[in-house]
N, C-alpha and C positions, 0 to 999 in steps of 0.2 A: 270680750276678751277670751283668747282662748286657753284654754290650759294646755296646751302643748307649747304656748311660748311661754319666753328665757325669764328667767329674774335675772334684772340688772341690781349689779354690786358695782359700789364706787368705793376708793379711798383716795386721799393722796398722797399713792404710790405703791406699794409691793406689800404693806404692811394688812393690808385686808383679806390676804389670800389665808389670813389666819382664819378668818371666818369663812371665806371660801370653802375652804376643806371642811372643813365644821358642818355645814350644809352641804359640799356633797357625798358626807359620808353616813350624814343621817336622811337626806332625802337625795340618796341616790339617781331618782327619775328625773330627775328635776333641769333643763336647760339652764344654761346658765351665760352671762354676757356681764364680763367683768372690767372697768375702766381704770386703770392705775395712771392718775394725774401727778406722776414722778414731777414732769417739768415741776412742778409749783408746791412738791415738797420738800420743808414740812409746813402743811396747814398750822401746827401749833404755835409757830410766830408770828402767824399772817394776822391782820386784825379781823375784828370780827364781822365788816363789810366787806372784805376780800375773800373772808370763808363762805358767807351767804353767797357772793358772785361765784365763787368756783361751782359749788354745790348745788345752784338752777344751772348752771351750765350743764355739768356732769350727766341734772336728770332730765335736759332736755336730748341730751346723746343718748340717753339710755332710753328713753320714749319714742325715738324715731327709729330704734331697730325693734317699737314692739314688746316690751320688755311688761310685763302682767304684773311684777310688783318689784319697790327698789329696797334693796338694803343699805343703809347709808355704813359702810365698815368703817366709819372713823367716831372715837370716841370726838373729837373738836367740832368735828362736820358735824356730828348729833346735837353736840350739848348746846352750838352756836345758830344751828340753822334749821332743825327736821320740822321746827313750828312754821319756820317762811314756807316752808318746801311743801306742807301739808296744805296751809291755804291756799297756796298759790295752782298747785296740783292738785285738787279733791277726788280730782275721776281715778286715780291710780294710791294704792297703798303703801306706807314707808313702815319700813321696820329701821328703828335707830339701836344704838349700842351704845353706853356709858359704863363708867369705869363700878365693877363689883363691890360697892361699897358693905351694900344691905347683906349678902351674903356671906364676908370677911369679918363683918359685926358680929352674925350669928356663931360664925366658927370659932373665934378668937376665947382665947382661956388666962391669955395674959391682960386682955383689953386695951392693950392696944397693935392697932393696924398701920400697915405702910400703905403707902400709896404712890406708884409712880408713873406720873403723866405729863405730860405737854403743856406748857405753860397755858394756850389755848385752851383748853380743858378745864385745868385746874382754875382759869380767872370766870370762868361762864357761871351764869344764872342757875342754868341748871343742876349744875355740880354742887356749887354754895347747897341749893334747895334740898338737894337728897343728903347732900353731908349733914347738915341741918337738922334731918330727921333722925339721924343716930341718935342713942341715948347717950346720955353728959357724960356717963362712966364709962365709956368707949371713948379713948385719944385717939385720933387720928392723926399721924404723921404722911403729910405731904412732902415730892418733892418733883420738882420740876426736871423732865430726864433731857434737858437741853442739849445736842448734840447726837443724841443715842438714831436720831430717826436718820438724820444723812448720813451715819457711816452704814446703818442696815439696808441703803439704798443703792449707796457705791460698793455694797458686793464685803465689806468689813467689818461682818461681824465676828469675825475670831480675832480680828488685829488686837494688839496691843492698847491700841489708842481707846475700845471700847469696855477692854476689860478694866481700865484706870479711870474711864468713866465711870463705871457701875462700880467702882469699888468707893470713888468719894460720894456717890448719890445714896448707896445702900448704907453704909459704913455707920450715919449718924442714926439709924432708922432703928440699926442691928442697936444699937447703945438703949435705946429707949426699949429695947425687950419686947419688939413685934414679932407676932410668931404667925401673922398672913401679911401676905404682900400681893396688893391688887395691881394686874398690868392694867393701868388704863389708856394705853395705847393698841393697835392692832397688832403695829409691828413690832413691840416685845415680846411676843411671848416666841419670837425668831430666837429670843437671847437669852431664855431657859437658862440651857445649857452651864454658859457664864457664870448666871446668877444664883444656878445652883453652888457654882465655886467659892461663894462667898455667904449667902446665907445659909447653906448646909439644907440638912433634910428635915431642922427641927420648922421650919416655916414654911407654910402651906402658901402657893403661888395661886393664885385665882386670876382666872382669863374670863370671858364673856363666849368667847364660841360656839357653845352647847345650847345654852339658855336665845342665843341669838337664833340657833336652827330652829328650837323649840318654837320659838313667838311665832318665827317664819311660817312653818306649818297651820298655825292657829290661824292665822289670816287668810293662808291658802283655802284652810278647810272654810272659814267663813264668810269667802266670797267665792269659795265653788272654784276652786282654781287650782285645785290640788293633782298634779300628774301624774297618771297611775299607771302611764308607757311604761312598757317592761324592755322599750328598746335599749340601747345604750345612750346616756344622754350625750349631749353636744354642746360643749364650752368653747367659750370662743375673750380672749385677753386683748386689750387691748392698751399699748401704753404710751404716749408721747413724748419718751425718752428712751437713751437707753434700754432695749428690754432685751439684753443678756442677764439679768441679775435675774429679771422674772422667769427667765426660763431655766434659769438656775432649781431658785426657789422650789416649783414646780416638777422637777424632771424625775423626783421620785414617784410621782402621784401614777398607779397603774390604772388598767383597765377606762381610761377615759379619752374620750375625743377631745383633745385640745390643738387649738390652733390660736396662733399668736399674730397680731395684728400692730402696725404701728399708727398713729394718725398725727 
């Protein structure tokens, strides 16, 4: 494998460019081939053999342009399938991403934490297992953001319709005195903004993007895969929908080669 080619990122749909940007702001050198499976979101209703089928799909697209390690940008995609995807794929590296639980633990001073995620997410093994591992005096309040992922897809996230969402999903979380709130989705942390509206500045929002670059790096450096091209790197989108939203999304992002692909 060579180190000048791309890591492939999947999600499904627009919601992973959160960690996109995340990575190429911390490993700037770095190529990158990104696949937003819009058609078929949101993953978090689909079951959990519909998730595993998207998810070898995805990283057999991502394997056939070359792609030297994948990052799976969906907390459902993670929690539901990175163990199939690992077996099933050993010659190639996955870096997964789940919702910040451990780290909302650590911060919290009221003890207790929000959590807002994807039904998919929230029903998984893996999620149960690491919630799990909290300590008993840490409440964790879950809630299912049902709805929140197709309006950030069809381009509405300032509508009306999203902000009456987040205010009955947030609203019972705010009562119970959480002072962090975990986006365990990619595509909220599109919805900040918003959600600043409503839980104010006293609650600490926790994403996964940073921590996701970080790992990424760790695997580069330990299979020698790390890009140390001082060229400008080369991104390349690709989406099976609609992909005005994505270019939306995107159109702040300076200094980079991007090119947008449908399939």
């Amino acid at each position: 494998m060579n180190r000048n080619n791309p890591i492939g990122i999947f999600d499904s749909g627009i919601g992973g460019t959160s960690i996109w940007t995340a990575i190429n702001n911390y490993l700037p050198n770095e190529n990158t081939i990104y696949l937003a499976d819009s058609k078929n979101a949101p993953y978090g209703e689909k079951s959990k053999q519909e998730i595993i089928d998207f998810s070898i799909k995805n990283t057999v697209f991502l394997m056939e342009r070359n792609c030297k390690a994948i990052v799976v940008a969906c907390n459902t995609a993670t929690t539901n399938a990175i163990s199939v995807l690992r077996t099933q794929f050993p010659q190639i590296p996955f870096i997964g991403i789940e919702p910040a639980i451990k780290p909302a633990a650590i911060k919290t001073l009221t003890k207790n934490i929000g959590i807002l995620a994807t039904r998919g997410t929230l029903s998984s093994d893996l999620f149960c297992k690491t919630s799990g591992s909290i300590s008993k005096d840490i409440h964790i309040h879950v809630q299912n953001g049902e709805g929140l992922v197709s309006l950030i897809e069809s381009g509405r996230l300032n509508s009306p319709e999203t902000l009456t969402l987040l205010k009955k999903y947030l609203s019972p979380m705010m009562a119970q005195n959480i002072d962090c709130l975990v986006l365990g989705c990619t595509h909220y942390p599109y919805l900040i903004p918003q959600i600043k509206l409503i839980v104010g500045e006293k609650v600490t929002l926790i994403d996964s993007g940073f921590a996701v670059a970080k790992q990424l790096e760790r695997i580069l450096i330990a299979h020698n895969l790390l890009n140390n091209n001082a060229l400008i790197a080369s991104h390349q989108f690709y989406c099976n929908a609609d992909i005005k939203v994505l270019k939306t999304i995107l159109k702040e992002v300076k200094d980079a080669k991007i090119d947008f692909f449908n399939f």
